[in-house]
Each structure stands twice: as C-alpha cells, then as structure tokens.
C-alpha positions as CSV (number, residue, x, y, z in Angstrom):
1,X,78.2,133.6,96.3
2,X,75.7,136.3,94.9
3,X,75.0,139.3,96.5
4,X,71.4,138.3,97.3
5,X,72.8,135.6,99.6
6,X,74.6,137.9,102.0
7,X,72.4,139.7,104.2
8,X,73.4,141.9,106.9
9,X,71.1,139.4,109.5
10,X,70.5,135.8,109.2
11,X,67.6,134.4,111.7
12,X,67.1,130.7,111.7
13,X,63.2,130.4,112.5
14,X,60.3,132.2,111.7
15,X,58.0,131.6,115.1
16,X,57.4,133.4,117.8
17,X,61.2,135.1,118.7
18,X,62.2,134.8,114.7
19,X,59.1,136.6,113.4
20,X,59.3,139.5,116.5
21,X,62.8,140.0,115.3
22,X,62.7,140.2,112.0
23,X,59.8,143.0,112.4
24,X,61.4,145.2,115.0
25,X,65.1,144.5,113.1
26,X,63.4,145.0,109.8
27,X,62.1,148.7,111.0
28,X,65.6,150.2,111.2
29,X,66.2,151.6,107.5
30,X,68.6,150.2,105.0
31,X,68.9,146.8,107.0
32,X,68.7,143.5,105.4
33,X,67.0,140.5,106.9
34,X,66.9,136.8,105.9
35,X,64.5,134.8,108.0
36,X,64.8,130.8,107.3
37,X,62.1,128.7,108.2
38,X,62.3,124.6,107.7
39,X,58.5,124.2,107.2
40,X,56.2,125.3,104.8
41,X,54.2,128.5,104.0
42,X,51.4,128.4,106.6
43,X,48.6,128.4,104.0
44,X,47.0,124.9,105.7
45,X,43.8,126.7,106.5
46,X,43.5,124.6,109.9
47,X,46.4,126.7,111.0
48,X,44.1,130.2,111.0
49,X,40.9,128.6,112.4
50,X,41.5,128.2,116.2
51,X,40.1,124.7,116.4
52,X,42.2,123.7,114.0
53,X,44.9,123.1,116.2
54,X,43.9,119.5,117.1
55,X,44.5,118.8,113.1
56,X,47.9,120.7,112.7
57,X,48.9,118.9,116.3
58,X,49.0,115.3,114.2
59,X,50.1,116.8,111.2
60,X,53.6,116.5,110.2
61,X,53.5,118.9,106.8
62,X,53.4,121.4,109.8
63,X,54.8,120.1,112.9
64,X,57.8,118.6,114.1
65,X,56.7,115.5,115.1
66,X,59.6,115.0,118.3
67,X,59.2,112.2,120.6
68,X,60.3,111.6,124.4
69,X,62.4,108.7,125.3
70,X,60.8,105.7,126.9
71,X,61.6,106.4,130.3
72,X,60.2,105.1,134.0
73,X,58.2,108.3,134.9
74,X,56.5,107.8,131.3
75,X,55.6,104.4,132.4
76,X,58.4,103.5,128.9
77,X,55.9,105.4,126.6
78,X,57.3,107.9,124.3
79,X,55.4,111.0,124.7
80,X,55.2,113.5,121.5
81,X,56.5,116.7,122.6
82,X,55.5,118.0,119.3
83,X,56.7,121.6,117.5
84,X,55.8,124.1,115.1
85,X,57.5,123.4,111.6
86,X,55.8,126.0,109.1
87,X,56.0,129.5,108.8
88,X,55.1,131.1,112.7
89,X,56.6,128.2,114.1
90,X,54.6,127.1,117.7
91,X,52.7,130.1,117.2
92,X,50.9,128.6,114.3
93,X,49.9,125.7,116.2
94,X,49.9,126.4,119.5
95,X,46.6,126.6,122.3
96,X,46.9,130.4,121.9
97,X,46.9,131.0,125.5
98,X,48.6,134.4,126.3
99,X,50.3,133.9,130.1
100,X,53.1,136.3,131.0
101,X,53.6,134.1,134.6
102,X,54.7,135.8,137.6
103,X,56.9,138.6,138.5
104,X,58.9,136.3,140.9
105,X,59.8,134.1,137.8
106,X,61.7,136.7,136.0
107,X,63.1,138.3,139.2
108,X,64.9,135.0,140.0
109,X,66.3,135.1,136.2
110,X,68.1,138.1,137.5
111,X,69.4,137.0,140.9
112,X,70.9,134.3,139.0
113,X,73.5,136.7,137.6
114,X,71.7,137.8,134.3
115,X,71.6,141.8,134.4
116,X,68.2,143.5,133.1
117,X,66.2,140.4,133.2
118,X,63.7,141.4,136.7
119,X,60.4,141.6,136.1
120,X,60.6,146.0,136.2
121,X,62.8,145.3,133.2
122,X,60.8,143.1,131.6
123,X,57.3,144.7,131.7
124,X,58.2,147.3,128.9
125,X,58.9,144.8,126.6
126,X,55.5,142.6,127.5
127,X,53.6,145.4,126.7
128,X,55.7,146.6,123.4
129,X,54.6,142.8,121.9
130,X,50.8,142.9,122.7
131,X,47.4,144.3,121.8
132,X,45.1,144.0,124.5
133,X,41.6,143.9,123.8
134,X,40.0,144.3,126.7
135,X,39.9,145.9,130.4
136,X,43.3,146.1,131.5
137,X,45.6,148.4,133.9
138,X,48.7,149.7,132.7
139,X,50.3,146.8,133.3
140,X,49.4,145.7,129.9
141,X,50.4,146.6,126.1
142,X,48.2,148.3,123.5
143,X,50.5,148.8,120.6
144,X,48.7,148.2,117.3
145,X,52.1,146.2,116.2
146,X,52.0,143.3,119.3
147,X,50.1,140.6,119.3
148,X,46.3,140.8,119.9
149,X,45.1,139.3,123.1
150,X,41.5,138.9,123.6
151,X,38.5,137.4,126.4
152,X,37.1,134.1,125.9
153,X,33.7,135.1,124.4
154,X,32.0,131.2,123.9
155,X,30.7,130.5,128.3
156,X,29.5,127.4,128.6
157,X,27.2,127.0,131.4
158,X,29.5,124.2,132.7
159,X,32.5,126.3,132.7
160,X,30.6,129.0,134.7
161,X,29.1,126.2,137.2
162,X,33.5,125.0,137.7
163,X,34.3,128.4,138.5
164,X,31.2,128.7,141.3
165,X,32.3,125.7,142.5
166,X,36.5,126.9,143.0
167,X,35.2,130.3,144.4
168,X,33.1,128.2,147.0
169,X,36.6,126.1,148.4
170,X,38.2,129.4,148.6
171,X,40.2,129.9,145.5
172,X,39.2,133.7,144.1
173,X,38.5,135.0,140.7
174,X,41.2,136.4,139.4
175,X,41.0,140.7,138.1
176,X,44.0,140.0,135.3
177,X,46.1,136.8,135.8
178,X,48.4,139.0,133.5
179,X,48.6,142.1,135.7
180,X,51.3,140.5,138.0
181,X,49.3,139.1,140.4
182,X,48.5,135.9,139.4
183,X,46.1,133.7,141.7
184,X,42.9,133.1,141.7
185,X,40.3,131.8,138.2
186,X,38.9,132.9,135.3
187,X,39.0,132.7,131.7
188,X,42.4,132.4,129.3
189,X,43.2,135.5,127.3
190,X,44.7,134.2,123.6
191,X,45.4,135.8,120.7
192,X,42.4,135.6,118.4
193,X,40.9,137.9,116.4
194,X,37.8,138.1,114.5
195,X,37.7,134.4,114.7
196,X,40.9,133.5,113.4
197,X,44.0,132.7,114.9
198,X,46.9,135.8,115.1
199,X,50.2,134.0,114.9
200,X,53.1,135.8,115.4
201,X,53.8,135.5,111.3
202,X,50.5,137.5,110.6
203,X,51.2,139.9,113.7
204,X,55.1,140.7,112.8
205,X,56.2,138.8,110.0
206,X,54.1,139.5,107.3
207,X,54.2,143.5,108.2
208,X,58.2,143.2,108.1
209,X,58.1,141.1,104.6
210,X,56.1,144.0,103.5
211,X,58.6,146.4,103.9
212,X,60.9,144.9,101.4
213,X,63.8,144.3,103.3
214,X,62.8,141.4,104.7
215,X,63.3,138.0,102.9
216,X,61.8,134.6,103.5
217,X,63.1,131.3,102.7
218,X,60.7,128.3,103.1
219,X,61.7,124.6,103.1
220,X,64.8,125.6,104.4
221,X,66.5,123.4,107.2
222,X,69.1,124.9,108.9
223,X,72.0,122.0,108.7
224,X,75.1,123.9,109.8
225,X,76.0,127.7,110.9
226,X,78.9,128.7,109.6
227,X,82.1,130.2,110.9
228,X,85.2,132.9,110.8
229,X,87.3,131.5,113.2
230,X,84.9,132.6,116.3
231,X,82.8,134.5,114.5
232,X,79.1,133.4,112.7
233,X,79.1,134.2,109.1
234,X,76.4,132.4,108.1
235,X,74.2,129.4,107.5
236,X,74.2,126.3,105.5
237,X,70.3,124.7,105.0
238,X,68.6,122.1,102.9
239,X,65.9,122.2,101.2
240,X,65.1,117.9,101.9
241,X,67.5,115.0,102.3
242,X,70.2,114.5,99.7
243,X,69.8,117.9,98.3
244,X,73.0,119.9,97.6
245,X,73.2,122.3,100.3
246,X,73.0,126.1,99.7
247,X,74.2,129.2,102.3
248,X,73.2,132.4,103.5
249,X,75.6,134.8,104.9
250,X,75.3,137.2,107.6
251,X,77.4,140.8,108.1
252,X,76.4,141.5,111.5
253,X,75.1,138.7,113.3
254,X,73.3,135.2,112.9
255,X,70.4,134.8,115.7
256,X,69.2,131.2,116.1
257,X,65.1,131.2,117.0
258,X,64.8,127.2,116.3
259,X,62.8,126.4,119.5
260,X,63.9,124.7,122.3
261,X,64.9,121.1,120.5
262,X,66.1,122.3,117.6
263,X,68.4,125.3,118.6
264,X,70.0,122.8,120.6
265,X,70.8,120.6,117.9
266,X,72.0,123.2,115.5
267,X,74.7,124.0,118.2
268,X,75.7,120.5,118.8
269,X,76.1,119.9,114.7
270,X,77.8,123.1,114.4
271,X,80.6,122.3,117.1
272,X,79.2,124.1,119.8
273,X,78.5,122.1,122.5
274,X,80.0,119.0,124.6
275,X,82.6,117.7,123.4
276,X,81.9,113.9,124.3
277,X,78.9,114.2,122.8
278,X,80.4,115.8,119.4
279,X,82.9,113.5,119.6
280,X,80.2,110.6,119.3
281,X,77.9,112.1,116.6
282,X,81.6,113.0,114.6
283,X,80.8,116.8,114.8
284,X,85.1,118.5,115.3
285,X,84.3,120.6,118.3
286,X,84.4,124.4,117.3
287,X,84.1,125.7,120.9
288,X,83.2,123.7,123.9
289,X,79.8,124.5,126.2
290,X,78.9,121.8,128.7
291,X,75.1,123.1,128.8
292,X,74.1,123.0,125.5
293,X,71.2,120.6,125.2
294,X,71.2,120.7,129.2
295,X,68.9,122.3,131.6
296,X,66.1,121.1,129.6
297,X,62.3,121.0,130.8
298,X,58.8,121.2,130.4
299,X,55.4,120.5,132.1
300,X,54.1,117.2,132.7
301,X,50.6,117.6,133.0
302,X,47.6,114.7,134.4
303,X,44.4,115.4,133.0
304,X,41.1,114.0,135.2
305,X,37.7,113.3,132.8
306,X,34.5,113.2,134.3
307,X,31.3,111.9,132.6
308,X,28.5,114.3,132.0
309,X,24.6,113.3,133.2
310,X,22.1,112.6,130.4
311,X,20.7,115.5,128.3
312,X,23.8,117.6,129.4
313,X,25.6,119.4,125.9
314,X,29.3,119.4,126.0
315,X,31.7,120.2,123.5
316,X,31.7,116.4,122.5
317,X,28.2,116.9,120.6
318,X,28.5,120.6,120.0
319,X,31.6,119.0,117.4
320,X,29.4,116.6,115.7
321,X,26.7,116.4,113.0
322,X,24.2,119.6,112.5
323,X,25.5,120.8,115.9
324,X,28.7,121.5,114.4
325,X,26.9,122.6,111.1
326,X,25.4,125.2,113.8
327,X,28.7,126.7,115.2
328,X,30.5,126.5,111.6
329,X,27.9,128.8,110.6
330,X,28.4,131.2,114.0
331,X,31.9,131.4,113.4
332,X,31.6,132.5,109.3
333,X,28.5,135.2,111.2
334,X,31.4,136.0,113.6
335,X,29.6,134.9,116.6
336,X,30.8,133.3,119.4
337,X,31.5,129.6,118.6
338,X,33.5,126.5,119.5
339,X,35.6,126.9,116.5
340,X,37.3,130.5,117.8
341,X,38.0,129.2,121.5
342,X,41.5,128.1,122.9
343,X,41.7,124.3,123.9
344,X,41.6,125.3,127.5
345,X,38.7,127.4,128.5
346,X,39.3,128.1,132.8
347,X,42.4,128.4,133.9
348,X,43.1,128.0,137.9
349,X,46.4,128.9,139.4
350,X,46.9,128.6,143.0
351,X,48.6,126.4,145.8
352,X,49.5,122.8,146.1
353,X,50.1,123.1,150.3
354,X,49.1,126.1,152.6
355,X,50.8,128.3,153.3
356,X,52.7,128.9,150.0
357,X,53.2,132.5,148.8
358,X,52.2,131.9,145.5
359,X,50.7,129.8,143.7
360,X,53.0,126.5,142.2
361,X,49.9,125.2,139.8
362,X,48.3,125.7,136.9
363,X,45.0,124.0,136.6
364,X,42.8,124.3,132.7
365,X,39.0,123.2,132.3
366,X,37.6,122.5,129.3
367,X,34.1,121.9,128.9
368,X,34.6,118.4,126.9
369,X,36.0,115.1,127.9
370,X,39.2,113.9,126.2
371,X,40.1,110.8,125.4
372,X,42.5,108.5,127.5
373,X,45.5,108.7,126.2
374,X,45.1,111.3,123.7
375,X,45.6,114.9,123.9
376,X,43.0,117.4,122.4
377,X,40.7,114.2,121.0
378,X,37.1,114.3,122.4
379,X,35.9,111.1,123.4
380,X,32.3,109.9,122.4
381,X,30.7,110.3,125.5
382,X,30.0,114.3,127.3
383,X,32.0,115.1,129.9
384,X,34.6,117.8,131.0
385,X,38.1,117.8,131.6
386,X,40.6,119.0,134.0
387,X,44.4,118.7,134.2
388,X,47.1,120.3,136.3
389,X,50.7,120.7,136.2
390,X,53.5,122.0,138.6
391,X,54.4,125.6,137.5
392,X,58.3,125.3,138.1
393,X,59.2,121.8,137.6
394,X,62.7,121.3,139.1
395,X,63.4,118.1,136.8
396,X,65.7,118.8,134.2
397,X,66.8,116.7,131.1
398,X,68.5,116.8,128.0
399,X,68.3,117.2,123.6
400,X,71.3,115.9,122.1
401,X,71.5,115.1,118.5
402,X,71.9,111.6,117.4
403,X,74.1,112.4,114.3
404,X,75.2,115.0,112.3
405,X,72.2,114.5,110.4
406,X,69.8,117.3,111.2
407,X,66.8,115.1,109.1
408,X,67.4,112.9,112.3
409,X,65.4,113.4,115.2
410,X,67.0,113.9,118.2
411,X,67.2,112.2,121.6
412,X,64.6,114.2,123.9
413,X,64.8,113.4,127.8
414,X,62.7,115.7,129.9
415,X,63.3,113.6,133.0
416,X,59.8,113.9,134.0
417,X,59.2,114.1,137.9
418,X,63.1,113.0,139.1
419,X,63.2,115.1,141.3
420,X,60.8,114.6,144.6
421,X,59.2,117.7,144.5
422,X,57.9,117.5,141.7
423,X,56.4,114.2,142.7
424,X,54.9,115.4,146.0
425,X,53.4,118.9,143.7
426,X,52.1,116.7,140.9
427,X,50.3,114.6,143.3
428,X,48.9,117.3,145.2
429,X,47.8,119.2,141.6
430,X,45.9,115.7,140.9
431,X,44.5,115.9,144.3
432,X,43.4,119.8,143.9
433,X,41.8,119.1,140.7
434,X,39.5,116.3,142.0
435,X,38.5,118.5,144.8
436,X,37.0,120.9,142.0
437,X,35.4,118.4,140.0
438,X,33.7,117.3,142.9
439,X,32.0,120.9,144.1
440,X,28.0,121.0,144.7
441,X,27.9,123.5,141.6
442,X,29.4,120.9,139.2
443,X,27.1,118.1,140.5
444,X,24.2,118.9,138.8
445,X,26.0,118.8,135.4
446,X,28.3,115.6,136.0
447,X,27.4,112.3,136.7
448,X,30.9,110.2,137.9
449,X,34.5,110.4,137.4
450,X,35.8,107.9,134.4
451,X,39.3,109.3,134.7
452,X,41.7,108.0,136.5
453,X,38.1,106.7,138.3
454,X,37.2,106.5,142.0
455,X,39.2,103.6,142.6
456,X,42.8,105.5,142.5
457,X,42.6,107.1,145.9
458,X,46.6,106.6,147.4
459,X,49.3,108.5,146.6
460,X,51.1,105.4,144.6
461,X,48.2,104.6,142.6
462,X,48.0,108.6,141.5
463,X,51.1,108.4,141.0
464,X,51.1,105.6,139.0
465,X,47.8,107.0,136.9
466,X,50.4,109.7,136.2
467,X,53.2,107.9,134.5
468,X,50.5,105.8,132.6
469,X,48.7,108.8,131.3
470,X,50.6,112.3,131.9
471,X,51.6,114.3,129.0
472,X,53.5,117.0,128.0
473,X,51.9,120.8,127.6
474,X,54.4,121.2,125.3
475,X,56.5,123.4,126.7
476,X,60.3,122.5,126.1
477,X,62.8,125.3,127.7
478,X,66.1,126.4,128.5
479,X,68.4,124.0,126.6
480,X,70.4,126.9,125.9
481,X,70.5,128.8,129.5
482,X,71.5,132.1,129.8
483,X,74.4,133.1,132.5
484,X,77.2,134.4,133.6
485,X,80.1,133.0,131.8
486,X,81.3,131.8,135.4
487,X,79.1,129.4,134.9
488,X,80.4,126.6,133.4
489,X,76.6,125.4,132.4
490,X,75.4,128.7,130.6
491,X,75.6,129.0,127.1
492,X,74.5,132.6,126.6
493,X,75.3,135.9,128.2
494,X,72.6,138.0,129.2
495,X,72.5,140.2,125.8
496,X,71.9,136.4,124.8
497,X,75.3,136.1,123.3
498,X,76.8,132.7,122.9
499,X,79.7,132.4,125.2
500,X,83.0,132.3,123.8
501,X,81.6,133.1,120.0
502,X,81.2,136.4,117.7
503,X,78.2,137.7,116.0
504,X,76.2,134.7,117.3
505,X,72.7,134.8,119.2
506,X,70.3,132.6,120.6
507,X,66.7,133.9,120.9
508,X,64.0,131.8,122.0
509,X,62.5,129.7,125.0
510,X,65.9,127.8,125.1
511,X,67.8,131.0,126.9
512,X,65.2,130.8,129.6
513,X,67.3,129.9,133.0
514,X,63.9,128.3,134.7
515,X,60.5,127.3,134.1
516,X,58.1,130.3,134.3
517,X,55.2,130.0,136.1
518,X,53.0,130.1,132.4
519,X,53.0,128.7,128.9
520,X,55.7,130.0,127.3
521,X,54.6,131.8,124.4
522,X,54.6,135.5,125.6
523,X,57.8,135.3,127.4
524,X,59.3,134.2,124.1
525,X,57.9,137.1,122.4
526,X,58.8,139.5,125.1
527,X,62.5,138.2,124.8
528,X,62.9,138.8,121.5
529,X,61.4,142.2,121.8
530,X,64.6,142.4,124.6
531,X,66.9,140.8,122.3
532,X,66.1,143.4,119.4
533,X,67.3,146.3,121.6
534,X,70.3,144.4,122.3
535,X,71.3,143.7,118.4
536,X,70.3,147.6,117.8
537,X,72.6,148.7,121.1
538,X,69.2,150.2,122.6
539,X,68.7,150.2,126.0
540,X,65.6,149.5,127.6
541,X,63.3,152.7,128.7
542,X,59.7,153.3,130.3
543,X,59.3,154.2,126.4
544,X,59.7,150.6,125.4
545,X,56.2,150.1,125.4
C-alpha cells in the first residue's frame, strides 16, 4: 500500500459530523485527513437552491433512497425514510431547519451515565458550530467558521394570520426557540445565505480541503473497516458493485459519520454487532454489542391540509407559470422569494395535556397544501398545511443489514407508535393542530378542511388517518447509543468510543441516547464539535465557543 493511502485519520462520511470533523481535525498542523463519502460531488445545482430539496428528496444520484418495513402502525406501507448520499450528506438535502431542542434533552443524556453531555456542557460547542445572523443572547454562536443561521425573510400573510390565531388560544410567541427556552411560535431559523443553501460541506469542508491536508474521496462506499486485532486500522470501500475493492488506512483513529442507517450497518458487516444477527448475514463476529442497530427512532409526523377560499395566493400558484417566473427572478435580485425558504415556514412547540412542563410537540405551517400521501409535493389546489409530531417518541426499532452486501439496503423498523404514549401524544398533536387551523384569524383565508376532512372526529379514526398517511421527518437516531459500558445495550463510551475496540469512533445522530426535542441537524454538528476535542485530548472550556 502507497503512502498516500495511510492517513493519520480516516472519517467515513462527509455530512454534517464528517465535514465538522474533518475542519476542526484538519486545523491542528501536520495532520492528515481522508474523508470518504459514497455519493457524488454535490455539484447537482438543486442541492444549493433551498427549494431544491423537493428534487434532491426523489433523487437517488444524491440520496439514499431507504425504505421502512411494512408494518401495522404504517397501515403495511413502506415509508421512505430517505438520506443524504453526496458530498454534505443530510445537510445537502435536508429542510435546513436549525433546532438545538431543549436543555432537559441533553441533561437526561447525562443522568443516563454519559459524563459531559448536560446541556452547560453542551452550549459551548452549539455556539463554536454556528453563525447567527440575527438578534440573539449569548446563548448563541457567532463564529465566522459555524454554520450560518438566518430569519425567515419571505411572510406570507397566511403565515402571519396562523400565528394571530395560536397567540389568541394561548400559545406565546416565542423570543429565540434556540435560547433554551423553547415554547411558544414563530418563524424557523435555517442555514441559508444569500439565497443559497449553507451545507455543512460549504461551511467546513470545503475550508478544511483548502488547507491541503484534507483529502476527499467520492464514490466511495465504505464496505468493511478494517482491524489489528481490536484495533481500527482502516477502511475497505467500493467504488460500485463488482469493483475490486481498494483501502485506506488510519494511524490514529477511524471515526465512522455514516448516519444513523448506515453506521449501523457498517458495524454489523464489520463484526461488530449481535452475534445472531452476524451469524445470519455470515459476517465472523469480531466483537459482540447487543445494541448496535438497536434503540433506533425517529418522528412520525401527521400532516392536516386545508383548502384555501377563492382568490387567496398560496405557495401552490406562487410555484407555477409567470408566478414562479416572478420569484425566480427575486431570488437571482436576492430578494425575498419562495425559492430561499425552508419547507416549513411556523414552527409551534408546546403541550399535548395541561399541565406539562414543557412542551412534548412540535407543530410546522407552511403556507401551501401538500399532497395526500406525498411529502413536500404541492397539490393543485391553494391551501396550507400543518403537521405535528411527538418530540420524544418512546418507540424504538431496529437497522440490521440483510447481507454482507453493503449495496443492499437494509431492514429499517422504526416501530412507529408501539408504545402507548406515543399513541395518546400523536393523537393529541393531531387534535392541537386542528384547533389552530380552525382560529377566527385563519377563517378569512381558508375555506374547509380536505385533510384528514371533518368526518374523522374519534380518536380511532385519527388514529387510523395516522397509520394511512403519517410519515417520517426524517430523523433516524441512536442506533449506536452512547453509555456506560455497564450497559449491555450501549455501544459507545461517552468520548464516543466503541466499547470493547481501539482507535474506533462513532460520530453522528446514531450515538444520541434519546430523541431530542428538535430536528436533528444541529445536535449532530454540535457533537462532532464535542467529539473533535475528544480525538485532540481537549477539554471543553467557556472558550469553546
């Protein structure tokens, strides 16, 4: 093997963790960095206009296109959770909705045994990965190297009329759903720019490749990590099926930044992982972890579309014909424009029962009426949209690979509402979200409800809407929990060490213990801003930021 395939780290992955470790790993002089990415360059030019993420979502030159298993609570449909496969991973494609969640979510992360991981230790490294643009407390990051988060800057009079209509049944505006204190409504902060989408490639990636030290390899599908006895040495990847494999090696340490699904998987086909299932898939077991591929969940979300009255201009004609014409041209002048907006314009989060101390929801608005059945596809009528899902789901499922064939999807089981609390919050989230739809301020805009309709009233038949047309938000955690090694379920240590192994790390949304109270994107990036003072035995200060 050549001496330009050792490098002193390997990281499998170039999204959001990947591409925030190879920058802050890649700053240290005389250190070497391969970064492996199984997708392509992210040249598609959908991927940088923020609108674009409906094409990417259905496109698999970009995107992993994963599938659920049939199962009851899906009504037997197979939902697609679907995944970033290009250079920036999920950040490329995702709704570009910065949520850091609340402090209680990260607190609980360290009562579970997993030192350093409270919400006081946490905040420094929030702040290191963003850019906030925009009236903020100190709560909140402006380093020129995060991520830049920005205000909503397209209002649609619709939007504002939803929000009138939640302050009048008691839910407040929000100051900063990012501050800490989370309840209330507003608009989403995301991370566009100018216009154009900031993955977390353009934010960190490209500035480490810059550097020199930083090497990335595209069309490169990790197949295999590779092993010392108990220590990582590398990576074996493919470049497509039946090509002859090739390897990088790693001096110090091999991190793994697959996602959720496919970090998983690598374990399993590497021999790390249970052994029943390696035994089945003919993987020789090269340590044995019960919870790898375990513990896995995501948001189940029901979406309720109401029809908007005559003359009334929602994003459904705003995206057609010399309408669009119109906004194209806005968003080339840089003004605002439907083009530069997140998929989710409101966000609500607050309480499915009195009484709660927090809020367990997260409601979106958007003003445009989706499709039944479809996620992100405007139907051909105006109207608006509003979903909900249970912040903290306590269903958990499973990934487990169905060969040793990584060009083989694997078998993807979120368990979707198993558990009855989640069916008694989901209900209550579909109930909330009617309530707002149906405020004085919104009735001079809408004229009736065409989804699920006024005829689902009973807690069965919501229910029932729910299995038929729920869908994921896509996303997919903790598949590779972090713990105490007392716990027989845990597969990493809280450095994010794999248990039992050497010079092997898992960094991404699969480490995270339990669902946080947000989309997962900024706690990704804020744990592999964590994990790099780990790997470069720093320890975390005020100075973080």
């Amino acid at each position: 093997m050549s001496a330009a395939d050792s490098f002193d780290y390997v990281i499998v992955g170039s999204g959001a963790a990947g591409s925030v470790l190879a920058n802050r790993l890649g700053a240290q002089p005389g250190v070497t960095i391969c970064v492996l990415e199984a997708g392509p360059p992210d040249r598609n030019p959908f991927i940088h206009i923020p609108a674009g993420f409906v094409r990417t979502l259905a496109d698999p030159s970009v995107t992993w296109q994963f599938k659920t298993e049939a199962i009851p609570a899906t009504a037997g449909r197979r939902i697609a959770t679907t995944q970033g496969r290009t250079v920036g991973g999920g950040s490329s494609v995702n709704g570009m909705v910065y949520n850091r969640g609340q402090p209680a979510d990260l607190d609980s992360w360290a009562q579970r045994g997993n030192r350093g991981w409270g919400y006081a230790d946490c905040l420094p490294y929030y702040r290191r990965s963003e850019n906030r643009i925009g009236l903020a407390d100190d709560s909140r990051g402006r380093n020129a190297e995060g991520i830049p988060v920005t205000d909503m800057d397209w209002i649609h009079p619709v939007s504002e009329a939803f929000i009138q209509g939640c302050l009048g049944l008691g839910i407040p505006r929000a100051r900063d759903y990012n501050s800490g204190d989370q309840a209330g409504i507003g608009y989403f902060q995301r991370t566009i720019r100018n216009g154009r989408r900031i993955s977390a490639a353009v934010a960190f990636l490209r500035p480490a490749i810059a550097r020199g030290n930083v090497e990335l390899r595209t069309s490169a599908r990790a197949s295999r990590l590779l092993f010392e006895g108990r220590r990582a040495v590398g990576v074996q990847y493919l470049s497509g099926p039946g090509e002859a494999p090739r390897e990088v090696r790693a001096r110090r340490e091999v991190i793994v930044s697959a996602g959720t699904v496919n970090t998983a998987r690598l374990l399993q086909v590497s021999g790390i992982g249970p052994a029943e299932l390696l035994g089945r898939i003919g993987v020789e077991v090269r340590h044995e972890l019960r919870g790898v591929g375990s513990n896995f969940r995501d948001h189940y979300a029901s979406r309720f579309v109401m029809r908007a009255k005559p003359g009334v201009e929602t994003l459904n004609e705003l995206s057609r014909g010399l309408r669009l014409g119109a906004q194209i041209a806005r968003w080339a002048l840089r003004r605002p424009n439907i083009l530069a907006t997140t998929p989710s314009h409101v966000h609500v989060f607050w309480k499915s029962f009195e009484g709660l101390d927090q809020p367990d929801l997260q409601c979106v608005f958007t003003p445009g009426s989706y499709a039944e059945g479809k996620v992100y596809i405007l139907d051909d009528y105006p109207g608006v949209t509003c979903g909900a899902w249970q912040h903290r789901p306590e269903s958990t499922g499973w990934v487990r690979a169905r060969s040793a064939n990584v060009f083989e999807d694997p078998e993807i089981n979120p368990n979707y509402l198993s558990d009855p609390i989640d069916v008694r919050t989901h209900i209550a989230g579909m109930r909330l979200v009617r309530r707002m739809l149906g405020t004085p301020e919104l009735a001079k805009y809408l004229e009736r409800e065409t989804l699920p309709g006024p005829q689902v009233q009973t807690d069965d038949e919501l229910l029932d809407f729910a299995k038929r047309n729920a869908s994921t938000t896509y996303h997919l955690i903790g598949t590779a929990r972090m713990g105490p090694a007392t716990d027989p379920t845990a597969v990493v240590d809280d450095r994010l060490r794999v248990h039992g192994m050497e010079a092997l790390r898992v960094v991404d949304a699969s480490i995270m213990p339990s669902m946080p109270s947000a989309n997962t994107y900024a706690t990704t990036m804020m744990i592999a801003e964590k994990a790099a003072d780990f790997i470069l035995g720093r320890e975390a200060t005020a100075e973080a930021a």
